[in-house]
C-alpha positions as CSV (number, residue, x, y, z in Angstrom):
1,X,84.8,-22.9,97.7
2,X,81.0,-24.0,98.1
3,X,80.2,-20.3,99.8
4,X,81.8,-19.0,96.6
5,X,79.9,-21.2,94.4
6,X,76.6,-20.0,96.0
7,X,76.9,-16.8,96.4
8,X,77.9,-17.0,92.2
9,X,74.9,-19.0,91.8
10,X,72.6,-16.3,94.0
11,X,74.5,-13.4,91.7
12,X,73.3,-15.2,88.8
13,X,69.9,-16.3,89.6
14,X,69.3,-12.5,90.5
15,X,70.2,-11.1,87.2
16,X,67.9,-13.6,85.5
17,X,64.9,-12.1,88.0
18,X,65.7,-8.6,87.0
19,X,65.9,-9.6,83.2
20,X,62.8,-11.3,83.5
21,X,61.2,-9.1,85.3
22,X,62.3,-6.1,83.2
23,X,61.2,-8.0,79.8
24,X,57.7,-8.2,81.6
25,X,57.8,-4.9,82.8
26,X,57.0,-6.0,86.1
27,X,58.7,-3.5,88.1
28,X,57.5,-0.8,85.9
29,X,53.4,-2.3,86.4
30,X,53.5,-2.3,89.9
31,X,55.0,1.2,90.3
32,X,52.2,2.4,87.9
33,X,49.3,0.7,90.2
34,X,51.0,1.6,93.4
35,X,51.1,5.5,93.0
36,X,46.9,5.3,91.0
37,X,45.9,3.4,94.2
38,X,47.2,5.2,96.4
39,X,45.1,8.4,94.9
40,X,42.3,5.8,94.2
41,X,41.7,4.9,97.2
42,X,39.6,1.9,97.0
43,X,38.1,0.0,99.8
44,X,39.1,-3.6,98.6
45,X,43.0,-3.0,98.4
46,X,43.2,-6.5,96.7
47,X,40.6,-6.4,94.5
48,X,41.5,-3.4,93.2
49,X,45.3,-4.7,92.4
50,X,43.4,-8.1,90.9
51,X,41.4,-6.2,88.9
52,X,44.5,-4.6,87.0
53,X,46.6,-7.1,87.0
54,X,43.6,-9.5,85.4
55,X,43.7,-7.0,82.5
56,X,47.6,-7.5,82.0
57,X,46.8,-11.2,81.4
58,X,47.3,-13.2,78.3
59,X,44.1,-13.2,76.8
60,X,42.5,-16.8,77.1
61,X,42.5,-20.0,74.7
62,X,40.6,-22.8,73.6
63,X,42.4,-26.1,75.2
64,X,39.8,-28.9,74.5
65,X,36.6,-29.4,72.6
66,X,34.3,-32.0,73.8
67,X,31.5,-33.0,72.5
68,X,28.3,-35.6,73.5
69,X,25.0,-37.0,72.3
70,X,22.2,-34.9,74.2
71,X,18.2,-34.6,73.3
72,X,16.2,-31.7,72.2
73,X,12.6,-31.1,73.2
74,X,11.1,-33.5,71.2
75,X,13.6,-36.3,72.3
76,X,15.8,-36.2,69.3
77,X,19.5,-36.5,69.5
78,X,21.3,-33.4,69.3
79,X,25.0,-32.6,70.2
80,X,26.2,-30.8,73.5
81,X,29.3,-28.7,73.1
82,X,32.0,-28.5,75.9
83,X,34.5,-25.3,75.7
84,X,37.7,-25.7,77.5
85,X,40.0,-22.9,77.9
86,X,43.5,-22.1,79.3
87,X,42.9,-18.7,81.7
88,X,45.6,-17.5,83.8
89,X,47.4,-20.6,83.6
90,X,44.5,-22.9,84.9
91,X,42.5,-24.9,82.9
92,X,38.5,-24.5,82.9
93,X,35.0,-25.4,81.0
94,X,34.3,-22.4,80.0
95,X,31.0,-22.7,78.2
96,X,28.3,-26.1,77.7
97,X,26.1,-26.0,74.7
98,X,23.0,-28.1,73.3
99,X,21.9,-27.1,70.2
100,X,19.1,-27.0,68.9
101,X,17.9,-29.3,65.8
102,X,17.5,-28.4,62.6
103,X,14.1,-28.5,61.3
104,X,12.8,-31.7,59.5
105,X,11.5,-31.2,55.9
106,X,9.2,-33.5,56.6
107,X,5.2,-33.1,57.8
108,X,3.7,-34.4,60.5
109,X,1.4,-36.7,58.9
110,X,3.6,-38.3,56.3
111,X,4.3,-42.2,56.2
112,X,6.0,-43.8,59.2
113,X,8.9,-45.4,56.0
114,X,9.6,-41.5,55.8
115,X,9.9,-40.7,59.0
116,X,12.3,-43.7,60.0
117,X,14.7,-42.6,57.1
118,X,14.5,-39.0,58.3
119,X,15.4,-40.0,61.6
120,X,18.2,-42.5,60.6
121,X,19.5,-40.0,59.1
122,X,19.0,-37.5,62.0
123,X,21.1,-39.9,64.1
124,X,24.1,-40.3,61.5
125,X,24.1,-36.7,61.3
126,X,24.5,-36.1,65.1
127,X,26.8,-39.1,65.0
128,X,29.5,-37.5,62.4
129,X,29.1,-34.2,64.0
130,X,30.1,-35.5,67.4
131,X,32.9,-37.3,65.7
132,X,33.9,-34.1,63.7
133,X,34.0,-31.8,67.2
134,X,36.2,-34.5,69.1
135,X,39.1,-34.9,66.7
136,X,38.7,-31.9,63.3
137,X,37.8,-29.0,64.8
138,X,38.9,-29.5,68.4
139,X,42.7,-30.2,66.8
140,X,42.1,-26.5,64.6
141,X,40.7,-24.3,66.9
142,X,43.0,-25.6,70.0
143,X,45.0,-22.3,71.0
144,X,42.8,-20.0,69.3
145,X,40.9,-17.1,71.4
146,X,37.7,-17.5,71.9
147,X,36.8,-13.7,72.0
148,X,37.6,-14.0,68.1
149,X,34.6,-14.9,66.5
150,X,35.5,-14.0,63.0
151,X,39.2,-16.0,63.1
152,X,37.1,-18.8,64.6
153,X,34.2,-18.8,61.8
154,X,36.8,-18.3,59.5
155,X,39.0,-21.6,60.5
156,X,35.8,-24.0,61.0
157,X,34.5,-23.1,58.0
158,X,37.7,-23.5,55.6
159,X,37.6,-27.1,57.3
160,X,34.0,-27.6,56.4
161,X,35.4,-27.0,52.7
162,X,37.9,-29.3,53.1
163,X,35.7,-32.3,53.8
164,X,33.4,-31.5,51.9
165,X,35.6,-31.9,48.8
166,X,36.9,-35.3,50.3
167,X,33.7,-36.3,50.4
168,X,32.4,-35.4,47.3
169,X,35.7,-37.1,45.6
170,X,34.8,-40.1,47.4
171,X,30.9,-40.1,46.0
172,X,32.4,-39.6,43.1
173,X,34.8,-42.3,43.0
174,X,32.2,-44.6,44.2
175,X,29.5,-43.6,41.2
176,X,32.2,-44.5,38.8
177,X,32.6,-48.1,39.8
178,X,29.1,-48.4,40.2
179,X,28.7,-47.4,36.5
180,X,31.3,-49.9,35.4
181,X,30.3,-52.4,37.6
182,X,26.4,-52.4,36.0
183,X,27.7,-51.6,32.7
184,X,25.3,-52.8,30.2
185,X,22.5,-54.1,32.6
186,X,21.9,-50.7,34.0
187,X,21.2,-49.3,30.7
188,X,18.5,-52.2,30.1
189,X,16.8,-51.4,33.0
190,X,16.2,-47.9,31.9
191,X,15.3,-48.8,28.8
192,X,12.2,-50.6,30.6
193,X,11.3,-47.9,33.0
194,X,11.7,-45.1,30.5
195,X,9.1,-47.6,28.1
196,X,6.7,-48.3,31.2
197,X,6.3,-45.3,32.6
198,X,5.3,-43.9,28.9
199,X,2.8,-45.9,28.7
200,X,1.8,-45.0,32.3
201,X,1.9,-41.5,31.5
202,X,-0.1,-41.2,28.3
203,X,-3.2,-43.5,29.9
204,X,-3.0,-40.6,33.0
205,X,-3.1,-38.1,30.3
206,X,-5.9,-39.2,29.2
207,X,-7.5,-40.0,32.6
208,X,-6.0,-36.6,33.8
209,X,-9.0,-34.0,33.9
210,X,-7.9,-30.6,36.3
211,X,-5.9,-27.6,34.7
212,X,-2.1,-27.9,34.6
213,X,-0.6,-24.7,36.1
214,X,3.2,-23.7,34.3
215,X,5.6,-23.0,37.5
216,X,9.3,-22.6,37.8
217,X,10.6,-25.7,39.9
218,X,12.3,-25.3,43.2
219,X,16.1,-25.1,43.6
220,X,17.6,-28.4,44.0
221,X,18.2,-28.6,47.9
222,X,21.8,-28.3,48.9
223,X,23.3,-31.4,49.5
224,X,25.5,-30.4,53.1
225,X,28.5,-32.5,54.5
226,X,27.1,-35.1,56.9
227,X,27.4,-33.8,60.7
228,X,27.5,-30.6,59.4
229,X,25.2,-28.9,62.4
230,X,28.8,-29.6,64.3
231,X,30.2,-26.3,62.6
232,X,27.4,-23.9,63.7
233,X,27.6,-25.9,67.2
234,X,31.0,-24.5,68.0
235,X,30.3,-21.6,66.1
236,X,27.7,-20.5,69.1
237,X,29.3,-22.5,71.7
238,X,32.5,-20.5,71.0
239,X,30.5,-17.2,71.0
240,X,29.1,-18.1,74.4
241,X,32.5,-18.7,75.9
242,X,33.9,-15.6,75.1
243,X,31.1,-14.1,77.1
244,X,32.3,-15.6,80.0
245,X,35.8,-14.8,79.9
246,X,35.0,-11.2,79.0
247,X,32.7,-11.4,81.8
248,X,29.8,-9.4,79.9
249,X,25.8,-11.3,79.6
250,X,26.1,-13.1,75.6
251,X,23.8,-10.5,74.2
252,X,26.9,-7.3,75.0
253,X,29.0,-9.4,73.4
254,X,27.6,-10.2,70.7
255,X,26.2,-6.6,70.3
256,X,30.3,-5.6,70.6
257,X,30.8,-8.2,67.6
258,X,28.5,-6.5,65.6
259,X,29.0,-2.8,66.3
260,X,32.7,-3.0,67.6
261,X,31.9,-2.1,70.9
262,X,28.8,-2.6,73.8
263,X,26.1,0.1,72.9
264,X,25.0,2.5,75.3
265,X,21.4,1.2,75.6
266,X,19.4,-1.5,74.2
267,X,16.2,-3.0,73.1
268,X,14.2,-5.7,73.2
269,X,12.3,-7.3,70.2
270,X,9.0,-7.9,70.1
271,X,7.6,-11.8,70.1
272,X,5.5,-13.3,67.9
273,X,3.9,-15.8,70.2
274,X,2.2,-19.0,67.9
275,X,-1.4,-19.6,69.8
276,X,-2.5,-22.1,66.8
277,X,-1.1,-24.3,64.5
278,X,-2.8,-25.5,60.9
279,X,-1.5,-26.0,57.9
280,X,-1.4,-29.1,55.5
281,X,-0.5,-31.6,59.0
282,X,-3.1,-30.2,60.7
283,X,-6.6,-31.8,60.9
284,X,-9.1,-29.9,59.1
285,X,-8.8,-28.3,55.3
286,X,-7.3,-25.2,56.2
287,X,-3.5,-25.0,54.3
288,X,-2.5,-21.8,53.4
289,X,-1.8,-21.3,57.4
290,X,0.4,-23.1,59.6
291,X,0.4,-20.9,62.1
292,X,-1.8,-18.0,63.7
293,X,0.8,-15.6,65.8
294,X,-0.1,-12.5,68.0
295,X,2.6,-9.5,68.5
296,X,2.1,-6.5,70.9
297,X,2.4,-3.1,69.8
298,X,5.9,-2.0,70.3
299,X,5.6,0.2,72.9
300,X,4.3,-2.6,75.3
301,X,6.4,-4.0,78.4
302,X,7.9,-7.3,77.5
303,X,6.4,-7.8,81.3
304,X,3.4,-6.4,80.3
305,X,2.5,-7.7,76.8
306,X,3.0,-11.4,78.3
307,X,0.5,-11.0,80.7
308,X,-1.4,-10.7,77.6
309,X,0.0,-13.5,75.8
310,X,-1.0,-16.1,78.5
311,X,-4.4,-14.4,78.5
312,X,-5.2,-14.7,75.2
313,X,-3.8,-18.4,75.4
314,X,-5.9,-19.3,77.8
315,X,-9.0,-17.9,76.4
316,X,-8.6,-19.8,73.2
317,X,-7.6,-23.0,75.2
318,X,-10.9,-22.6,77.2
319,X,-13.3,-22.2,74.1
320,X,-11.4,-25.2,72.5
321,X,-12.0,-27.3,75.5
322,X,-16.2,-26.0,75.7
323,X,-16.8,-27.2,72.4
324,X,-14.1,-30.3,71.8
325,X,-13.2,-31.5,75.3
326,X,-9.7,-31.9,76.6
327,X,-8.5,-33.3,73.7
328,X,-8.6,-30.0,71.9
329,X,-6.3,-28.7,74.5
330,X,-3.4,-30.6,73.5
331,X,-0.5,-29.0,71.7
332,X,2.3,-29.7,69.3
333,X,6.0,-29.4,69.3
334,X,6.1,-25.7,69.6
335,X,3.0,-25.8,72.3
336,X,0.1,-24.7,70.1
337,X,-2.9,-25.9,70.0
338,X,-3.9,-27.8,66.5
339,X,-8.1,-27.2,66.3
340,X,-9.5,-28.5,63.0
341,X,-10.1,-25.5,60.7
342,X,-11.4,-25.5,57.4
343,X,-11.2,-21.4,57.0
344,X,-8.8,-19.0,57.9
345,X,-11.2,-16.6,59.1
346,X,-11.6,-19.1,62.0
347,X,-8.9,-18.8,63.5
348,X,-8.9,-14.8,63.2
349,X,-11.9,-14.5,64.4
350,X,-10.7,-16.5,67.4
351,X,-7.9,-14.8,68.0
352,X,-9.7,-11.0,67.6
353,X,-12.0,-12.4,70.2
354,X,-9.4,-13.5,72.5
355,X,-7.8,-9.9,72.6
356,X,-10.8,-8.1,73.2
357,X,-10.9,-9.9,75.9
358,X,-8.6,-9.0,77.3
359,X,-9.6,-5.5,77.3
360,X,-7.6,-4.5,74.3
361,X,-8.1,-3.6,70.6
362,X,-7.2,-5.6,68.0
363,X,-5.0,-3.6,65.4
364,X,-4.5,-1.2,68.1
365,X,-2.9,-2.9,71.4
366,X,-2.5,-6.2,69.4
367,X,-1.4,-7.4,66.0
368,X,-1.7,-10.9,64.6
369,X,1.0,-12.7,62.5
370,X,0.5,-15.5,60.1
371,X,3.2,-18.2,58.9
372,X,1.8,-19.1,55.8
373,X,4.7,-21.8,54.8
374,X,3.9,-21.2,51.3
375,X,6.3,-23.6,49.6
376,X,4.2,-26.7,52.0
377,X,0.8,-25.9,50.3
378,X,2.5,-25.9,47.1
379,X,1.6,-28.5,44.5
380,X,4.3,-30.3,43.0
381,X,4.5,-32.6,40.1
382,X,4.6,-36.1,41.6
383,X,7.4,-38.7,40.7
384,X,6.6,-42.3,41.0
385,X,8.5,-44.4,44.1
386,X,11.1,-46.9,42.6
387,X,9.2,-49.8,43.1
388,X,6.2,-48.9,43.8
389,X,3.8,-47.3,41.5
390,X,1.0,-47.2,43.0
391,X,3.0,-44.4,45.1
392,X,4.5,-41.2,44.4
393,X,7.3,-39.1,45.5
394,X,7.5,-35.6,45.4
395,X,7.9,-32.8,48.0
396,X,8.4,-34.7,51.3
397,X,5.2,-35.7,52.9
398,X,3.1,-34.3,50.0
399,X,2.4,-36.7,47.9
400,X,-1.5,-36.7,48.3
401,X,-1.8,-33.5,46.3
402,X,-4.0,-33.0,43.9
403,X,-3.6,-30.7,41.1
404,X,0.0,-29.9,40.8
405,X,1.8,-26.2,39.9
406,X,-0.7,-24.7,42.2
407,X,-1.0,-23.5,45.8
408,X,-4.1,-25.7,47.4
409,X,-4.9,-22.9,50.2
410,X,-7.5,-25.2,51.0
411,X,-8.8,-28.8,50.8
412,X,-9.9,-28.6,47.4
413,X,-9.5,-25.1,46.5
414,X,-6.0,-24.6,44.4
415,X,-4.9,-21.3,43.2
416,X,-2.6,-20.2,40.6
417,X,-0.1,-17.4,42.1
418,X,-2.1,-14.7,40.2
419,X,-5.0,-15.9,42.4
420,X,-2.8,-16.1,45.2
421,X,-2.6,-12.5,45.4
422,X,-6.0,-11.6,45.2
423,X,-7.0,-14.3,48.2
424,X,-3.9,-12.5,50.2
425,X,-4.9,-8.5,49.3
426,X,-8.8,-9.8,50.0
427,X,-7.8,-11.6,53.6
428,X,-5.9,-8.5,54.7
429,X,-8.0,-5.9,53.8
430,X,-10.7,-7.6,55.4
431,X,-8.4,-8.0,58.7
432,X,-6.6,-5.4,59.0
433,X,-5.0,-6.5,62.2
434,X,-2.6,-8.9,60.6
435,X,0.7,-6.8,60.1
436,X,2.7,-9.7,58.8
437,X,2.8,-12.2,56.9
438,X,5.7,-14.9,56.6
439,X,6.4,-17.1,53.0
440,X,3.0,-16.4,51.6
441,X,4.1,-18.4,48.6
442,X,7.4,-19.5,47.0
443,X,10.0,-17.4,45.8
444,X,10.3,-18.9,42.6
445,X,6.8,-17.0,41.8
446,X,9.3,-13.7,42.1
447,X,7.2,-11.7,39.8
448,X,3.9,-12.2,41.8
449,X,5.6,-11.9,45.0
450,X,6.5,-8.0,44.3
451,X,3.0,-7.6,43.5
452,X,1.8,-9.2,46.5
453,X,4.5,-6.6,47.6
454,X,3.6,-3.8,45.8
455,X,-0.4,-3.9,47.3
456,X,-0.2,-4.8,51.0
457,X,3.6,-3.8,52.0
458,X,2.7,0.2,52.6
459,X,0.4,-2.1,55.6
460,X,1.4,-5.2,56.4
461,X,5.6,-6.9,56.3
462,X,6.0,-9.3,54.0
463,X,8.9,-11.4,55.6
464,X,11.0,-14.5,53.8
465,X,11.9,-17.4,55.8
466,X,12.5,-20.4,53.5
467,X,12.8,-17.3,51.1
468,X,16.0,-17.0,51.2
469,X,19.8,-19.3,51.0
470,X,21.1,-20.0,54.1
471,X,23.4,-17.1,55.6
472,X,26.8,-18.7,54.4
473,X,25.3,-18.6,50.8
474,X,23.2,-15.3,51.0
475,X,26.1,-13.2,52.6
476,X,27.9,-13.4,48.9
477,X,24.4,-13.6,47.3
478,X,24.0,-10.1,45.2
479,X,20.0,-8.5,46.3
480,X,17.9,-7.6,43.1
481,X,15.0,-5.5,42.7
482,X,13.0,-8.6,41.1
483,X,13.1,-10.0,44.7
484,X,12.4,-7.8,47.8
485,X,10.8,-8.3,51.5
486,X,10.1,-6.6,54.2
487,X,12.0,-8.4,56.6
488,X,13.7,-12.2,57.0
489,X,13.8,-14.5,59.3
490,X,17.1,-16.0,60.8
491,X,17.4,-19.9,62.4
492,X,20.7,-21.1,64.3
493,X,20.6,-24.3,62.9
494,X,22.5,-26.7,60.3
495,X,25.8,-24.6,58.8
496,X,24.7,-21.0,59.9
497,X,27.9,-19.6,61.8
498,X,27.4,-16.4,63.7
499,X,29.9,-13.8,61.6
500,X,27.5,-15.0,58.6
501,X,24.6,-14.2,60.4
502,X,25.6,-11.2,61.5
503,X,27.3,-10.3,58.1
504,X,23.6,-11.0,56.6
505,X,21.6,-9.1,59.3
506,X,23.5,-5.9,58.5
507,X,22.8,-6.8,54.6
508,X,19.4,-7.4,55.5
509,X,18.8,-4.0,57.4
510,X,20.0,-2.1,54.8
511,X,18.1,-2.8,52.4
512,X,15.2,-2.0,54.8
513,X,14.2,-5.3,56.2
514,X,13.2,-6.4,60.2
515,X,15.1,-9.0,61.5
516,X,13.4,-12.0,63.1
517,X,14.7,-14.1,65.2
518,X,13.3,-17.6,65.1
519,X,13.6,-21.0,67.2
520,X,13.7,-24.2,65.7
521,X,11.2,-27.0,66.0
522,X,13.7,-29.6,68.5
523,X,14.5,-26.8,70.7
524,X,16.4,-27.0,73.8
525,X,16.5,-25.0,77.1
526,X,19.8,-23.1,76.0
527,X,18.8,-19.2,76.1
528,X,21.4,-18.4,73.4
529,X,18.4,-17.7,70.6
530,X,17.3,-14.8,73.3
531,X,20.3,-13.3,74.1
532,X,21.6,-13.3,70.2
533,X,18.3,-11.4,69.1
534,X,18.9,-8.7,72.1
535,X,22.6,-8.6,70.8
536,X,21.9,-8.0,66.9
537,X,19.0,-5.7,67.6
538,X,16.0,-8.3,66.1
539,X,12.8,-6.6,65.6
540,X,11.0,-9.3,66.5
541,X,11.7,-13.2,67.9
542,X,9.7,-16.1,67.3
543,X,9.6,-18.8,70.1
544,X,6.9,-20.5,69.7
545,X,3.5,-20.6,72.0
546,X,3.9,-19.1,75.6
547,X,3.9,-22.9,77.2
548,X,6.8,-25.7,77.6
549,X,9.7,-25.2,79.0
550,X,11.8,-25.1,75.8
551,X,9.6,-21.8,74.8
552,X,9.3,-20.2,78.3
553,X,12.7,-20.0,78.7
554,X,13.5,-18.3,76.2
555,X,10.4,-15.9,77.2
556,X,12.1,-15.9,80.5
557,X,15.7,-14.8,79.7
558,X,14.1,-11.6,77.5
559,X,12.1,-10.7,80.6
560,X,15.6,-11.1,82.6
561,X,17.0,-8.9,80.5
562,X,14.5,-6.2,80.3
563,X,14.9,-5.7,84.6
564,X,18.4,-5.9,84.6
565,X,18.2,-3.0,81.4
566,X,15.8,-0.6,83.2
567,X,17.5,-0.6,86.3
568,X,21.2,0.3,84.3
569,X,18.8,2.8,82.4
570,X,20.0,1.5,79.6
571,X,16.3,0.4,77.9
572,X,15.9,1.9,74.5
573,X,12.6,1.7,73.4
574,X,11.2,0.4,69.9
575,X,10.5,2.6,67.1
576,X,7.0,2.1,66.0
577,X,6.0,-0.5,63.5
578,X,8.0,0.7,59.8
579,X,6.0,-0.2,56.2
580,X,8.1,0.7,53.4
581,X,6.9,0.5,49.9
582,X,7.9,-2.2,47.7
583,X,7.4,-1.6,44.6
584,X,8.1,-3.9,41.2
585,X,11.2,-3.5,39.4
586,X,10.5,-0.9,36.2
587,X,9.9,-2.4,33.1
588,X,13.1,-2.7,30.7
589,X,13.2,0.0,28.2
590,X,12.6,-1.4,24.6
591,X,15.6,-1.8,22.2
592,X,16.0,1.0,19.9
593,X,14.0,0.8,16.6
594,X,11.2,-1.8,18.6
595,X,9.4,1.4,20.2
596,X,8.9,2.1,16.8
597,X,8.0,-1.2,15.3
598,X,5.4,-1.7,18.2
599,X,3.8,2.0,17.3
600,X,3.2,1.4,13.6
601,X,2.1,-2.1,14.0
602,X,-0.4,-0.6,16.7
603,X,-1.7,2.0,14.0
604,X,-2.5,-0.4,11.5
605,X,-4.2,-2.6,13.6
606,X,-6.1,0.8,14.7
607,X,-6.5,1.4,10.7
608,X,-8.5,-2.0,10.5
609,X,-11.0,-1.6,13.1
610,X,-11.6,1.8,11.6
């Protein structure tokens, strides 16, 4: 009876094989490979029958997010990201992450009260966003593929929205029993304020003595979910995983998101390299700078034009230290040096002597950028401090302007915009080297930006950095003719997902603007800001100066790249340098019967002088 029994049991337990085996076309698979390698041929028998049976495997999943407290460059907390995955039935860390930080709004040389409430709030930021990657978005994305960049954006993002409208409930909720709580005695303290601060206001009316410019205010700043740089965290950590699973570098892959497939050849952008640093936190009067950048012509080596780079670094380092000492040797948080200039020309001239050098010609061989952070040298119309009125409170850090609704290019010399653009046409026309420009001045003086357009962009790109919304918001945003650039400038940082960057670089490039590429002040040694630029086809990528090992690495991975391209032959070289035209927007056409109006009043006014 038990011989019976087992040999029912074997009978059974074979039928299940064959069905299961049938349902996974097993039998079927290995027939296939059999008879191709046997015509195939290859030397590694069981590599060959790895290889195809690796591509028969489910694709892989996220298992486990994990996330930490790391540091950036500049010793500020930042979050690491930990991607684990289920691949052929093992579990593995696929990908590790530190992000960079996001910029502070905040100048170097504001008061130390700011800067320990802008890093308190730094820290509750990485704090929440650690918190949010443990337990939120690790329990969403679990199971999802990583290779799915789009699904994944799309999940982390609808979550973002989610607590974000539980958190503005709850502000909500709390303003309203903060109202009823004050009640009567809040409304008796404005009445007090809104009486003192008249009086204040008509004795500095009279005292007041400097022309009042009329400007349009800037947009109130978006108010984000706190630990919200944890959505573009696994947003790039995510990206970088799939890399690794498809076994490609990060820049194919993210080339293959953007195109739907790996391009035949590539290209690598051009750097803009920062060699010195101004600007209002600099020493010195000089503002309408922050910072003076070089850029090879674009038929230069990446090997080749960094050779350069360090050159002209050095040379400027060297006549910094004959005239200052060591201490005007010693850099920032990006590596550049910080000389006290009181003229822009100074720092041109500098630079235009440090490339010829080198042997080279400048506007020939070598071009110079210039970040003018326009919106920092802007004048704003101070607030008093609760509490303290000897104080004000306006644009972070800037509350030692002095004559507000203008742009102070200098220590004492403010412009209106319309001046603005005559002190940009006459600087570039008497340097002719500098072929671009980044935020010359705000975007809410639209109308005086096209003209600044409109008379150096057939020469020079005019490029918007803090120009523009963030990608999430400018990705639905509809592009006017009453605003235009010549190119824009990209930062992974804060809630910038890739699919919205990518949805905005193609946005961008049709409607005829370069792509940069930029780094973040806190950055780290990750290499994704190198690889991303290679992958979306950037023009340009800013990093920085050529020192610290934040910078050079990123310096490093492009020059990686570049070998491992021209020995694939698959190095496409840049296009030279592009300057479309931007012209204004047309005048509107007048309404019909005001052509008219305007004639005859224009002949009887003509009648009179007669």
């Amino acid at each position: 009876m038990s011989s019976t029994r087992e040999k029912r049991e074997l009978y059974e337990a074979k039928q299940r094989a064959v069905k299961y085996y049938n349902e996974n076309g097993v039998p079927k698979k290995i027939e296939e490979i059999m008879n191709s390698m046997f015509y195939d041929n290859p030397p590694d028998v069981y590599g060959y029958l790895s290889k195809y049976f690796e591509s028969l495997a489910k694709p892989p999943t996220v298992s486990k997010i994990t996330a930490r407290q790391a540091y950036d460059s500049k010793g500020q907390p930042t979050v690491q990201t930990e991607v684990h995955g289920t691949v052929k039935n093992e579990d593995k860390l696929l990908y590790t992450h530190v992000s960079s930080t996001t910029n502070s709004s905040l100048l170097d040389n504001v008061r130390v009260e700011e800067r320990e409430v802008d890093d308190q709030q730094r820290q509750e930021n990485i704090s929440a966003a650690i918190n949010i990657l443990n337990s939120d978005i690790n329990n969403r994305i679990h199971a999802t593929d990583p290779t799915q960049q789009d699904e994944v954006d799309r999940v982390i993002m609808k979550l973002y929205e989610e607590l974000k409208v539980i958190e503005d409930e709850r502000l909500a909720k709390e303003a309203e029993e903060m109202i009823k709580e004050d009640g009567e005695s809040s409304h008796r303290e404005d009445d007090k304020a809104s009486v003192a601060s008249g009086k204040k206001g008509k004795n500095s009316a009279k005292k007041g003595k400097s022309q009042t410019a009329v400007y349009v205010p800037d947009e109130p700043k978006e108010k984000l979910l706190c630990g919200s740089n944890a959505f573009t965290a696994i947003s790039q950590a995510t990206c970088c995983a799939a890399s690794q699973v498809k076994h490609i570098d990060i820049y194919q892959h993210v080339a293959c998101l953007r195109h739907g497939q790996i391009p035949e050849k590539f290209s690598v952008p051009l750097p803009m390299v920062t060699i010195i640093q101004s600007g209002r936190a600099a020493p010195g009067k000089l503002n309408c700078v922050k910072e003076f950048m070089v850029i090879p012509k674009h038929d230069m080596p990446l090997k080749k034009s960094m050779t350069y780079i360090q050159q002209i670094y050095n040379y400027v380092a060297k006549q910094f230290f004959a005239k200052g000492g060591t201490a005007t040797k010693l850099v920032n948080d990006i590596g550049a040096m910080c000389p006290t200039f009181d003229k822009a020309e100074q720092g041109l001239d500098l630079l235009q002597e440090a490339i010829t050098n080198c042997g080279l010609t400048a506007g020939e061989d070598f071009f110079i950028g210039l970040n003018c952070a326009g919106p920092e040298m802007f004048d704003y119309d101070p607030v008093p401090m609760a509490g303290k009125s000897d104080k004000v409170a306006n644009f972070p850090g800037q509350d030692m302007h002095k004559e507000k609704g203008k742009y102070e290019v200098m220590v004492g010399i403010a412009k209106v915009a319309d001046d603005l653009v005559e002190f940009w046409c006459d600087l570039l026309t008497r340097y002719p080297s500098i072929i671009a420009i980044i935020d010359p001045m705000r975007k809410q003086e639209e109308e005086h930006w096209m003209r600044l357009c409109d008379r150096i962009s057939d020469r020079c790109l005019v490029i918007g950095s803090r120009a523009y919304h963030r990608p999430g918001l400018l990705k639905d945003e509809e592009l006017t003719d009453n605003f235009k650039s010549s190119g824009i400038a990209f930062k992974l940082e804060q809630l910038n997902t890739v699919s919205d960057i990518l949805t905005c670089v193609k946005k961008m490039e049709e409607d005829d603007n370069q792509i940069v590429m930029s780094s973040c002040q806190g950055e780290t040694t990750d290499t994704f800001l190198a690889d991303f630029a290679v992958g979306v086809n950037a023009r340009f990528i800013k990093v920085g100066a050529p020192v610290r090992g934040e910078r050079t690495v990123q310096i490093n991975r492009l020059l990686q790249i570049e070998e491992q391209l021209e020995m694939k032959d698959k190095l496409k070289p840049l296009e030279p340098n592009a300057f479309p035209h931007i012209a204004p927007p047309p005048l509107p056409e007048p309404e019909e019967g005001e052509g008219e109006a305007q004639t005859e009043e224009e002949a009887k006014k003509d009648g009179k002088k007669k």
